[in-house]
C-alpha positions as YAML, in Angstrom:
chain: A
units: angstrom
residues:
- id: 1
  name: UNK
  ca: [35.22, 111.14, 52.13]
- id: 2
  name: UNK
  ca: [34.60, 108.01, 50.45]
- id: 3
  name: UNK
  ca: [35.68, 108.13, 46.74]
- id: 4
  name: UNK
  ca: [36.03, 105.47, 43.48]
- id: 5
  name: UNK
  ca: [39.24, 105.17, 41.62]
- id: 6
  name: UNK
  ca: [38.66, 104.60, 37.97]
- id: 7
  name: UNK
  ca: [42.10, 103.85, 35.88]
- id: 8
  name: UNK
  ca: [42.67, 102.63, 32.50]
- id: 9
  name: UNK
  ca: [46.05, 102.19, 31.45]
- id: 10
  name: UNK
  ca: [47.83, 102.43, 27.84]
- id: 11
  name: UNK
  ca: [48.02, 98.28, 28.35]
- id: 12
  name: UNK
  ca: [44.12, 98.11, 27.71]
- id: 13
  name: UNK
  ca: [44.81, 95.42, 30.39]
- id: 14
  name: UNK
  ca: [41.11, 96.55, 31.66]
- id: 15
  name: UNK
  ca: [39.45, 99.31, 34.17]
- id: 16
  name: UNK
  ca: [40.83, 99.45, 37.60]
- id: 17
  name: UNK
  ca: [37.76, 100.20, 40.59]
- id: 18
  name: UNK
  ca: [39.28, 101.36, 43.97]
- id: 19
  name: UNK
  ca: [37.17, 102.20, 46.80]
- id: 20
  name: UNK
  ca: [38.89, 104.27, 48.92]
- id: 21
  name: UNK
  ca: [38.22, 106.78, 52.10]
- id: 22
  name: UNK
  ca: [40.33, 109.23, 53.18]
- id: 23
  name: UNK
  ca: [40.43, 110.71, 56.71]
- id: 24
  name: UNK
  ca: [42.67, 113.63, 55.20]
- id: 25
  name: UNK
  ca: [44.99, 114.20, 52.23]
- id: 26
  name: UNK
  ca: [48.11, 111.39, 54.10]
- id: 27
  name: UNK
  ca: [45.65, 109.06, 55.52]
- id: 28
  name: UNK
  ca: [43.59, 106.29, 53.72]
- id: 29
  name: UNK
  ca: [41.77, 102.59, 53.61]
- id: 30
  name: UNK
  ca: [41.49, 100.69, 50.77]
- id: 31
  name: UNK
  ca: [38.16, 99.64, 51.21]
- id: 32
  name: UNK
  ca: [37.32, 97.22, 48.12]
- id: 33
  name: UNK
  ca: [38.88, 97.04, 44.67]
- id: 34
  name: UNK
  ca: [37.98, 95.20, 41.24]
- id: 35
  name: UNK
  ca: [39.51, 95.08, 37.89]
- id: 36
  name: UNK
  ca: [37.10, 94.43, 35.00]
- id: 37
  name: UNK
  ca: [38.73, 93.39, 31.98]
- id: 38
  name: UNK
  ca: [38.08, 95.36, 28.45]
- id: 39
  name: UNK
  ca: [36.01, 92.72, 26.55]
- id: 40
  name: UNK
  ca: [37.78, 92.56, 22.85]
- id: 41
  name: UNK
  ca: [35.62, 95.01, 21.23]
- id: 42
  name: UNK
  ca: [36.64, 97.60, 23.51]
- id: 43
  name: UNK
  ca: [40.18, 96.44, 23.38]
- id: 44
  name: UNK
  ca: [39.93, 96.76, 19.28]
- id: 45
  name: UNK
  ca: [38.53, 100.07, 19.09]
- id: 46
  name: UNK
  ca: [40.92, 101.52, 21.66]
- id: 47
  name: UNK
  ca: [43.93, 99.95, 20.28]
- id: 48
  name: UNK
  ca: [43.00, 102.15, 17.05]
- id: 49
  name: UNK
  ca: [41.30, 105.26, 18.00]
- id: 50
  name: UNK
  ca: [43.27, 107.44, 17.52]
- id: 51
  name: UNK
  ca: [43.25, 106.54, 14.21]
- id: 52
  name: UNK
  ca: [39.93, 107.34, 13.59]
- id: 53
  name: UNK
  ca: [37.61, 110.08, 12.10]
- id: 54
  name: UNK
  ca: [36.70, 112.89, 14.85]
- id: 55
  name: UNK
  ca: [32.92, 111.63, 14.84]
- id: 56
  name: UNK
  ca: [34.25, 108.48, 15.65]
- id: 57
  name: UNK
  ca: [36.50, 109.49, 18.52]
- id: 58
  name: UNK
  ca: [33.54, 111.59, 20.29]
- id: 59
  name: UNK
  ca: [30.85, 108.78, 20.03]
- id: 60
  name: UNK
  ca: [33.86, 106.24, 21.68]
- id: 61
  name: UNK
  ca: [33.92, 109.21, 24.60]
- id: 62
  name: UNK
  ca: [30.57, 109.24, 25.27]
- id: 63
  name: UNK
  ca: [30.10, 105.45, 24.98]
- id: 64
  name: UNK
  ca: [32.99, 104.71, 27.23]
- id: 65
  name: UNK
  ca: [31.94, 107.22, 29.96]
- id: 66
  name: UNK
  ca: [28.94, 105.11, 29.97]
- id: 67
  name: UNK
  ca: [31.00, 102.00, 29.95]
- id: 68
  name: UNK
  ca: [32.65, 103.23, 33.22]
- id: 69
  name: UNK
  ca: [29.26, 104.21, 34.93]
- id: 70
  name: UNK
  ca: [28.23, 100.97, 34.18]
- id: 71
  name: UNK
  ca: [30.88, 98.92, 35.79]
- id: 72
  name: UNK
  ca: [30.88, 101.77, 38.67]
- id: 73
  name: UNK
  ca: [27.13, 100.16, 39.40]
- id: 74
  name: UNK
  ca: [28.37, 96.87, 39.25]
- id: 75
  name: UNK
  ca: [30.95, 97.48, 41.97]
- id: 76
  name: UNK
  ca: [28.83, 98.98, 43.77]
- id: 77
  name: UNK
  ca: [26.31, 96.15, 44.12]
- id: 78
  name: UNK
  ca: [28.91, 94.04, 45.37]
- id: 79
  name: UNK
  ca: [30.47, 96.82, 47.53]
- id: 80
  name: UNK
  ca: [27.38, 99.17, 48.78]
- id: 81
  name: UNK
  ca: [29.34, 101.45, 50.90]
- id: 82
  name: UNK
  ca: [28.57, 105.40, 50.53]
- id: 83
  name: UNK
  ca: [30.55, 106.98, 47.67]
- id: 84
  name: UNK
  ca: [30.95, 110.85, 47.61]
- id: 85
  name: UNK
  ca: [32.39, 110.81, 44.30]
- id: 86
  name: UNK
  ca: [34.25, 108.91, 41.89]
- id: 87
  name: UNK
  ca: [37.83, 110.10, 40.28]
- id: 88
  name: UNK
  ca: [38.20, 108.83, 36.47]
- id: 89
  name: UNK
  ca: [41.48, 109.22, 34.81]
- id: 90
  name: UNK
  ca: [39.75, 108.40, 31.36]
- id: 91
  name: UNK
  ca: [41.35, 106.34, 28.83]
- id: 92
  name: UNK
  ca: [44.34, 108.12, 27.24]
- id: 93
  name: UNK
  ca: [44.29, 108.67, 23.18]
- id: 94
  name: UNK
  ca: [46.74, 111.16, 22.53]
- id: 95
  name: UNK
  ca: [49.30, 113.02, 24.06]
- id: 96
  name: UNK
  ca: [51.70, 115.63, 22.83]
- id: 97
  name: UNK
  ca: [52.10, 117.77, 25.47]
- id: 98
  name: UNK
  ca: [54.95, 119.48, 23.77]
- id: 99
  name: UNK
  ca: [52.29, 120.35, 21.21]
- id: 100
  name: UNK
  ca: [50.19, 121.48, 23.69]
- id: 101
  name: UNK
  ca: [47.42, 118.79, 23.98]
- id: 102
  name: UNK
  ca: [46.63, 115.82, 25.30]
- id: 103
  name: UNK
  ca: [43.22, 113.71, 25.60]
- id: 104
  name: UNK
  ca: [41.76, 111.33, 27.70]
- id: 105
  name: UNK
  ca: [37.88, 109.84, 26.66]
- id: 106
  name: UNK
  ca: [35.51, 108.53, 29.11]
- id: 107
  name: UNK
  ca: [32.81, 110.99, 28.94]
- id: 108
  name: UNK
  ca: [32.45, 112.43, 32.88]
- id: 109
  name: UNK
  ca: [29.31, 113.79, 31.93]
- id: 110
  name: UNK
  ca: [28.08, 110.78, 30.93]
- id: 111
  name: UNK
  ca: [29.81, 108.21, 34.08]
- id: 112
  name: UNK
  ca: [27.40, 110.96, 36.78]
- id: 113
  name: UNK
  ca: [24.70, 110.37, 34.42]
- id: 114
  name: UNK
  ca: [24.66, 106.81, 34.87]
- id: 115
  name: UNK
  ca: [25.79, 106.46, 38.53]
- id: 116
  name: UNK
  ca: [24.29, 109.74, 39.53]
- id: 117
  name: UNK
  ca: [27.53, 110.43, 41.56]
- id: 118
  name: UNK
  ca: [29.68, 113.07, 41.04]
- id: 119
  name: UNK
  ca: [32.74, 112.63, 38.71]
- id: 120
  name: UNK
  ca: [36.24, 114.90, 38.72]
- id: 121
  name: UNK
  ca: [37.69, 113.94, 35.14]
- id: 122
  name: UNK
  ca: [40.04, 115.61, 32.96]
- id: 123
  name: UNK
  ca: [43.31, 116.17, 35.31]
- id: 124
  name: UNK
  ca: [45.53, 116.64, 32.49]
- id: 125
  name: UNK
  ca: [44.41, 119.57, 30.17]
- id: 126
  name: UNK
  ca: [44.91, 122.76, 33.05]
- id: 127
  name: UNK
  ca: [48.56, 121.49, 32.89]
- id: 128
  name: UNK
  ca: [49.63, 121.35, 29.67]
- id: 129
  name: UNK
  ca: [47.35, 124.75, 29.21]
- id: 130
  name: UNK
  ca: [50.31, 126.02, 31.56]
- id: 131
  name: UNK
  ca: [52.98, 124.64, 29.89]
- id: 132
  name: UNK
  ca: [53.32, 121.29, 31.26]
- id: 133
  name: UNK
  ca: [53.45, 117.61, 30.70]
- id: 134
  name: UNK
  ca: [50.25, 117.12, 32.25]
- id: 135
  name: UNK
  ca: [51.53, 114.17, 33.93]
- id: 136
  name: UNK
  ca: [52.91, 112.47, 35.47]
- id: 137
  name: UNK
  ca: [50.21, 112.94, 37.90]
- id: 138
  name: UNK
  ca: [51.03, 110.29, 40.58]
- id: 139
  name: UNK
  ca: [53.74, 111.49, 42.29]
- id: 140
  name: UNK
  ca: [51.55, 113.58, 44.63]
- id: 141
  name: UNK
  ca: [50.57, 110.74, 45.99]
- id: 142
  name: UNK
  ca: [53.67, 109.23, 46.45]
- id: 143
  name: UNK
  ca: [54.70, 112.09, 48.62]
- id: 144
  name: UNK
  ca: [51.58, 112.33, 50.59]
- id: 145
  name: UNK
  ca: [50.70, 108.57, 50.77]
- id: 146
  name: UNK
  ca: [53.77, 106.69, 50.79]
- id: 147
  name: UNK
  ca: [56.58, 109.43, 51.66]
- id: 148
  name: UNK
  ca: [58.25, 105.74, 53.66]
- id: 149
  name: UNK
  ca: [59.39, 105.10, 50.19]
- id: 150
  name: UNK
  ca: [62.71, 106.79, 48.84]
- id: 151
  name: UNK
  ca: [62.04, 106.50, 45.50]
- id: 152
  name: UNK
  ca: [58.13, 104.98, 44.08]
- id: 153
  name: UNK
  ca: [58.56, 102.82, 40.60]
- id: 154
  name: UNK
  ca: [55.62, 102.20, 38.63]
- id: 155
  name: UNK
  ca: [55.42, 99.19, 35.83]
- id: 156
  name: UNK
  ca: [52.59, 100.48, 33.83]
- id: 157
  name: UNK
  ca: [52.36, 100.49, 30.28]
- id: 158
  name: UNK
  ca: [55.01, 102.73, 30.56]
- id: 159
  name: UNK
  ca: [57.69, 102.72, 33.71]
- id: 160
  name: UNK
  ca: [58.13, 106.21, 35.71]
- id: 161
  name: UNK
  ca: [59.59, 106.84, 38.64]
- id: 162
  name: UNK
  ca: [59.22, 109.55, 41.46]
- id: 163
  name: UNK
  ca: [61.41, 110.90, 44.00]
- id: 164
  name: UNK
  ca: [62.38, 114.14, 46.61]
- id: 165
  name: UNK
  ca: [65.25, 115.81, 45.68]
- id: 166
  name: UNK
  ca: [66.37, 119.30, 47.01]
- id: 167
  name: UNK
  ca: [62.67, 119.31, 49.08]
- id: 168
  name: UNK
  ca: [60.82, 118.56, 45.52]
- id: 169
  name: UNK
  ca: [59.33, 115.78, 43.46]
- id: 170
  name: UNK
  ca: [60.70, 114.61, 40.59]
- id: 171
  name: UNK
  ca: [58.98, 112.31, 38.43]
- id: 172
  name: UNK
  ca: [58.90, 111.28, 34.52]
- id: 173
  name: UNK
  ca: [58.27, 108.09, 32.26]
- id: 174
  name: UNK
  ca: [61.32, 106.26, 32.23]
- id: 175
  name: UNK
  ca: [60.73, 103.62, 29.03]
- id: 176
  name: UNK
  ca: [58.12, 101.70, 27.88]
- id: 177
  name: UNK
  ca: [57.47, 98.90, 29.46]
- id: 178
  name: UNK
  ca: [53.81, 96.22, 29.56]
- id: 179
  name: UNK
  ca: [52.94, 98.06, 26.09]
- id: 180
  name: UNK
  ca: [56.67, 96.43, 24.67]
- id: 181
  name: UNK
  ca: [55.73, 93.15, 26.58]
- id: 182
  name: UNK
  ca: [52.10, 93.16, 25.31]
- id: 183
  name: UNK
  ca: [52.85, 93.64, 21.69]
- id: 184
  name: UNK
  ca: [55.49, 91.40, 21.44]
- id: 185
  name: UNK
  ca: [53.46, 88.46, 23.36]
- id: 186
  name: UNK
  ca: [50.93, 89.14, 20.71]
- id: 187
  name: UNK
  ca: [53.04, 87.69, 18.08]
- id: 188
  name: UNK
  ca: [52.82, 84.74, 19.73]
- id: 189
  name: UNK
  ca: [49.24, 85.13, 20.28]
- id: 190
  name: UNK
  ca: [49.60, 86.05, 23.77]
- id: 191
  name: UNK
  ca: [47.93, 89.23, 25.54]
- id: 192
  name: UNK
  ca: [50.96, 89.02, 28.10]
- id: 193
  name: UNK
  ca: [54.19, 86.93, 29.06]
- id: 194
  name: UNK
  ca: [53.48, 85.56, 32.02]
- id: 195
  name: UNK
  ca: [55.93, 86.23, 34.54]
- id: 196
  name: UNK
  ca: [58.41, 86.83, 31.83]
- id: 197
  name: UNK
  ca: [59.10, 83.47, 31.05]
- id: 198
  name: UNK
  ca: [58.94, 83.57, 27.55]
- id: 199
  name: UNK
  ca: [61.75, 86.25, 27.66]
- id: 200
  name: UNK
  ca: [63.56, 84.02, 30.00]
- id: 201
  name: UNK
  ca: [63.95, 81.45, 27.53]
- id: 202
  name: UNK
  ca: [65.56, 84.19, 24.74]
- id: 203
  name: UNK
  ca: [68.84, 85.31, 24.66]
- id: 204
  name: UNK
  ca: [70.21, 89.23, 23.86]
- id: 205
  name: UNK
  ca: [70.08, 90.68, 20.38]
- id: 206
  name: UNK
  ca: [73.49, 92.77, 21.05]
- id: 207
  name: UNK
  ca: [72.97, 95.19, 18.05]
- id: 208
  name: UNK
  ca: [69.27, 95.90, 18.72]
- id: 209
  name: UNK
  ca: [69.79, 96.43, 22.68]
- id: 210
  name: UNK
  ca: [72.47, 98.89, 21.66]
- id: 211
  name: UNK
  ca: [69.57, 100.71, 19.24]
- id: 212
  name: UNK
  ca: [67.55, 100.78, 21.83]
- id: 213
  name: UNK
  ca: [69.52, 102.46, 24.17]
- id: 214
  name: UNK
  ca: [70.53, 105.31, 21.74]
- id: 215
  name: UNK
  ca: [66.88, 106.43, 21.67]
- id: 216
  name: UNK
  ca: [67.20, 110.24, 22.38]
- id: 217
  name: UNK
  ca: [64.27, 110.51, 24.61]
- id: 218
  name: UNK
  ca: [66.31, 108.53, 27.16]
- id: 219
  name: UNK
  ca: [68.96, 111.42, 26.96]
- id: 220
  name: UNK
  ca: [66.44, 114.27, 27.79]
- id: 221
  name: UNK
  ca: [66.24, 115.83, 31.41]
- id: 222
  name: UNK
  ca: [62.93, 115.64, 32.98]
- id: 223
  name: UNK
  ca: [60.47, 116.77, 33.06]
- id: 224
  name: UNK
  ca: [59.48, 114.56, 30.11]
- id: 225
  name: UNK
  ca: [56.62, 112.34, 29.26]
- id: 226
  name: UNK
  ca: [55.72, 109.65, 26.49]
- id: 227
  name: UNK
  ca: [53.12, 108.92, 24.89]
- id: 228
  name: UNK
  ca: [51.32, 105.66, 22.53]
- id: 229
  name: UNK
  ca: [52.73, 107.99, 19.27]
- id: 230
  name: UNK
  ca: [56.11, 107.68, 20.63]
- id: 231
  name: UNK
  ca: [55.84, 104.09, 21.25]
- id: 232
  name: UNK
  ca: [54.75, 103.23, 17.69]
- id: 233
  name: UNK
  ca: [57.27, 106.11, 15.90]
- id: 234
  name: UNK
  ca: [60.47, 105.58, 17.91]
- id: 235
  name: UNK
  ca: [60.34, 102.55, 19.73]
- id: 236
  name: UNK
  ca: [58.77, 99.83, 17.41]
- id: 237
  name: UNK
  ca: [61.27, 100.65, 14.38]
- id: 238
  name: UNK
  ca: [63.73, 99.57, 16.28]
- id: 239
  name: UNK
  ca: [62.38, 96.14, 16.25]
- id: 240
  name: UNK
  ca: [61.63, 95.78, 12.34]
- id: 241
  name: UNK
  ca: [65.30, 95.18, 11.56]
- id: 242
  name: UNK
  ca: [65.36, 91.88, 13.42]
- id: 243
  name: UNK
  ca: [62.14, 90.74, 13.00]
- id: 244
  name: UNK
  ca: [63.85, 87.32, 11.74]
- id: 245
  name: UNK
  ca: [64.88, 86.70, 15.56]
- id: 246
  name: UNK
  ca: [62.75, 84.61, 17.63]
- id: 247
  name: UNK
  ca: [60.36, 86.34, 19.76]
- id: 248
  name: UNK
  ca: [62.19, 85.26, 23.02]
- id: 249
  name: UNK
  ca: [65.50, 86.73, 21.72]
- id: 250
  name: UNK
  ca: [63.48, 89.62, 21.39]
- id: 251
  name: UNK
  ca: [61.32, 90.04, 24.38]
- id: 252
  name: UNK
  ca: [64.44, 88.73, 25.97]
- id: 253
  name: UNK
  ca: [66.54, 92.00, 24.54]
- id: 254
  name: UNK
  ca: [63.49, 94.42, 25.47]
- id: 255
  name: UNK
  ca: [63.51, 93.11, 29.09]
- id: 256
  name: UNK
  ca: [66.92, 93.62, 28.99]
- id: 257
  name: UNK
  ca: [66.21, 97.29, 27.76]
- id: 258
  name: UNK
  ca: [64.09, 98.31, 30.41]
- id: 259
  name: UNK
  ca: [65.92, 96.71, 33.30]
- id: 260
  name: UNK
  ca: [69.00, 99.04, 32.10]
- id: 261
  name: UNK
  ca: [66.77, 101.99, 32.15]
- id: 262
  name: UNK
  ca: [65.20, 101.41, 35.10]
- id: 263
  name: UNK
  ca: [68.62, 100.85, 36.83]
- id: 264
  name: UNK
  ca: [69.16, 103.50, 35.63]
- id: 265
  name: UNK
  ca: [66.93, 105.84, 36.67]
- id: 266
  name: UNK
  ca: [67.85, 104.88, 40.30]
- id: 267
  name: UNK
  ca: [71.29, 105.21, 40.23]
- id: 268
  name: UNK
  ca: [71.37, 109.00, 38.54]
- id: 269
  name: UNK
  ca: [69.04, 109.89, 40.53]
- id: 270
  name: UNK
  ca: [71.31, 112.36, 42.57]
- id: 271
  name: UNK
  ca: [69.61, 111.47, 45.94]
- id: 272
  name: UNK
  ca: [69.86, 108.63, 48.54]
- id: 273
  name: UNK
  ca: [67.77, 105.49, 47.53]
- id: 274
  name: UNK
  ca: [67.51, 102.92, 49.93]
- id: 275
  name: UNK
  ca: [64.25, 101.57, 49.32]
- id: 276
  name: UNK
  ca: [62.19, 101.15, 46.22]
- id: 277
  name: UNK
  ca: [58.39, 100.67, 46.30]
- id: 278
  name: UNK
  ca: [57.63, 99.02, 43.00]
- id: 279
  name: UNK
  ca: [53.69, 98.63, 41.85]
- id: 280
  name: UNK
  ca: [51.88, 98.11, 38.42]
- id: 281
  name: UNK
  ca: [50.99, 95.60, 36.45]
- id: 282
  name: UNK
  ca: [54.36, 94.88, 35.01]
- id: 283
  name: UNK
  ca: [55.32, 93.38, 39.25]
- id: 284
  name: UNK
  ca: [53.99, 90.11, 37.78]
- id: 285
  name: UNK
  ca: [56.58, 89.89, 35.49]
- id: 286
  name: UNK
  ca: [59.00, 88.05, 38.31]
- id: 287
  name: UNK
  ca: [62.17, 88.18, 35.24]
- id: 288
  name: UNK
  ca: [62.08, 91.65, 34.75]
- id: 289
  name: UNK
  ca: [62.43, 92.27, 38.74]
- id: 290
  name: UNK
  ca: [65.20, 89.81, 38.90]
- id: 291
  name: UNK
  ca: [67.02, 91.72, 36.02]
- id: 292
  name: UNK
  ca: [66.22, 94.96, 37.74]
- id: 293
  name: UNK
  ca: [67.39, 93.87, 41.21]
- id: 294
  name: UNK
  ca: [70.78, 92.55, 39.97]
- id: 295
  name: UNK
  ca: [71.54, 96.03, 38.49]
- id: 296
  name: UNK
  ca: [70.61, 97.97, 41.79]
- id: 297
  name: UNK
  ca: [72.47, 96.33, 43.80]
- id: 298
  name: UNK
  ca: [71.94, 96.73, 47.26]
- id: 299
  name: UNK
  ca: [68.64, 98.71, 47.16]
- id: 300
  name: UNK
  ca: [65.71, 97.45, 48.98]
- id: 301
  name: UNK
  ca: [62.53, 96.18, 46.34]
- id: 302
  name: UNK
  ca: [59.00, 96.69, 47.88]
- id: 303
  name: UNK
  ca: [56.64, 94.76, 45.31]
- id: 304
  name: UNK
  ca: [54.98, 92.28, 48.23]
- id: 305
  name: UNK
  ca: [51.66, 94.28, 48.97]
- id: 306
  name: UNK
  ca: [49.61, 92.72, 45.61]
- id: 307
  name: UNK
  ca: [46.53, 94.97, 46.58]
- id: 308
  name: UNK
  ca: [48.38, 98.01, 46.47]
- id: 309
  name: UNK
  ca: [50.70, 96.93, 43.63]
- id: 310
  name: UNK
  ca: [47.57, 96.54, 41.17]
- id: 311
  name: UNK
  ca: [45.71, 99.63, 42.43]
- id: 312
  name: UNK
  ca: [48.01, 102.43, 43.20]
- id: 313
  name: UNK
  ca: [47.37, 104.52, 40.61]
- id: 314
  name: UNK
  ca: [43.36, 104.39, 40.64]
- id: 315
  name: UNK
  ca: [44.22, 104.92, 44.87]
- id: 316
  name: UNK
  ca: [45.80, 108.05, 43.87]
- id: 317
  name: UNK
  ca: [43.32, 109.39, 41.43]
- id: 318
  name: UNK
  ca: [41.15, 109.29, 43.76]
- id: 319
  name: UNK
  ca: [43.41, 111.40, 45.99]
- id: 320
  name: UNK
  ca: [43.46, 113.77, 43.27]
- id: 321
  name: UNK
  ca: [39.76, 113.91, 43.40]
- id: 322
  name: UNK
  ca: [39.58, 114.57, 47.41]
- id: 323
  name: UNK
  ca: [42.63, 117.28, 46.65]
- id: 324
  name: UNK
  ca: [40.40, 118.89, 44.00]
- id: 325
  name: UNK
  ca: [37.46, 118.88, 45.71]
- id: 326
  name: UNK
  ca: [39.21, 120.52, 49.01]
- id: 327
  name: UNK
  ca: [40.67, 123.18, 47.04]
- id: 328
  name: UNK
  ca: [44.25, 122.07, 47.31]
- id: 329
  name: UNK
  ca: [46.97, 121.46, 44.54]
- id: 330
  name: UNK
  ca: [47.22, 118.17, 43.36]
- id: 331
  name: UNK
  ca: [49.74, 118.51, 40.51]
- id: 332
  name: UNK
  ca: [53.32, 119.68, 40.65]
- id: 333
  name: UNK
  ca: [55.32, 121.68, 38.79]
- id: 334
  name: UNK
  ca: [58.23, 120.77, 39.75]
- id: 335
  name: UNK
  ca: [56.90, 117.54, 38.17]
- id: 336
  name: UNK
  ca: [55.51, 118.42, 34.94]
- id: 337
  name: UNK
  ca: [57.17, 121.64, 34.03]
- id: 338
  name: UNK
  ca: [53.92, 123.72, 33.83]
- id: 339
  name: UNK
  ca: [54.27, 127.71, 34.90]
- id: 340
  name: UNK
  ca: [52.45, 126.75, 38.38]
- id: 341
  name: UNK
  ca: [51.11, 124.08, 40.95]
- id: 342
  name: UNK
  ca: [47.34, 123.74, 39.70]
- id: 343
  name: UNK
  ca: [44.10, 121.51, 41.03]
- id: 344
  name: UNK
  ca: [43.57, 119.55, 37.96]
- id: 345
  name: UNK
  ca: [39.69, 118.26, 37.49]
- id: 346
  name: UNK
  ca: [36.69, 119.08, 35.75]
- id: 347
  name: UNK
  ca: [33.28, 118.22, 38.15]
- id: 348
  name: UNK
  ca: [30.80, 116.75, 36.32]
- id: 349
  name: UNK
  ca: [27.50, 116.83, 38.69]
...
């Protein structure tokens, strides 16, 4: 089967396209990929959505599931290969799983309308309707795609990280991570630091590190997940006292922050790591690696394979889709925390 990727992340850095076909559920080509960046209108009214009214919020669905079927037909004039169907993730709003919802937008409905392909959307909601986080979702793929790895490390928006342990996956959000960058390079008028070198130039705020690292989600067992709320209600206040420090002392502390935590989440892992395959958006930022790699010591850092590093995540959405559409699982409880494995995905068409 041949099937499109679509991923937007919490960074707004834009919609990830992956082309991919898969001989069976371990076994795939990465036939084209494209990001298209968000133009700032979209950017705007995602950044505050879910701060809007509810008539608001379902027009933004609709419109951006036409958004996506657009910019499917646009990759697909440059890249006219057969597609069977295309995977969307959707654009996350809101999610508080421990309240028993969460919502992606990015009408499906509306992307088959406009390609007329078929779309599987919506792999959160059977989850959490079980009990679960509802993500992360990824890890599947890590264990069927890239098993090689010990341990998989993903510098989204937010970091996670997924391993075997006692013959199952574990997996959970580990910090925040591009969303922390990307705000704080927009004080500078920035949309990102590249390659961390404005942190490089900042040195540690001790006493706001050492806030940072008494969060309590960090002291939770997994399965756990965060979310944009979290981000804005636990994270960011920890910021406001020292909002008189320059912003490379305090990009400089953050980076700091999540290197610890990400360190972190290798070492008490309770299983043999040996080698680290790293992707996301946040492998650009070369300081953050450097801090990360001095804290691991001798653990082996995959990040080379650029292709893979930006697309990963729309690559394994669209495993999700060739899972769903085979009748197979494709999220794990032992993952999310939900009653049951499920096959996650609404088909639209």
């Amino acid at each position: 089967m041949n099937i499109i990727g679509l991923m937007s992340g919490t960074s707004l850095d834009g919609l990830d396209v992956a082309l991919c076909e898969f001989n069976d559920e371990r076994h795939f080509q990465l036939l084209a990929a494209e990001t298209y960046q968000y133009p700032a209108s979209w950017q705007e009214r995602l950044a505050s959505l879910h701060k809007a009214s509810a008539e608001d919020y379902v027009l933004a669905d609709e419109e951006l599931g036409h958004y996506f079927g657009e910019k499917v037909n646009q990759f697909r004039e440059k890249y006219p290969e057969r597609v069977d169907c295309i995977a969307s993730h959707g654009h996350t709003v809101f999610h508080q799983p421990d309240r028993g919802f969460t919502s992606q937008i990015g009408d499906g409905n509306a992307i088959h309308a406009v390609t007329g392909i078929p779309v599987v959307c919506d792999f959160r909601r059977l989850d959490v309707a079980l009990g679960g986080q509802g993500a992360p979702l990824v890890p599947i793929g890590d264990k069927l795609l890239f098993g090689e790895y010990d341990c998989c490390i993903n510098l989204g928006g937010f970091a996670n990280i997924s391993y075997e342990k006692d013959g199952q996956r574990v997996a959970y959000d580990i910090c925040p991570c591009n969303m922390a960058f990307n705000h704080l390079a927009g004080l500078m008028g920035m949309t990102y630091d590249r390659g961390g070198e404005t942190a490089r130039k900042g040195e540690i705020v001790t006493p706001m590190l050492a806030k940072l690292e008494t969060l309590e989600y960090y002291h939770i067992h997994a399965p756990k997940t965060l979310g944009k709320e979290w981000f804005e209600q636990r994270f960011l206040p920890c910021l406001v006292p020292y909002a008189n420090q320059t912003v490379c002392n305090l990009m400089r502390t953050v980076s700091e922050h999540v290197s610890i935590r990400l360190a972190a989440a290798v070492t008490q892992s309770e299983t043999t790591i040996h080698k680290v395959l790293v992707t996301g958006g946040g492998v650009g930022n070369q300081f953050l690696l450097e801090l990360f790699k001095e804290k691991i010591g001798n653990v082996e850092i995959d990040s080379t394979d650029s292709r893979l590093a930006d697309y990963k995540e729309a690559i394994i959405f669209a495993l999700l889709a060739y899972l769903r559409l085979n009748g197979k699982d494709n999220i794990l409880a032992s993952v999310t925390g939900a009653s049951r494995d499920s096959s996650g995905g609404v088909i639209c068409g």
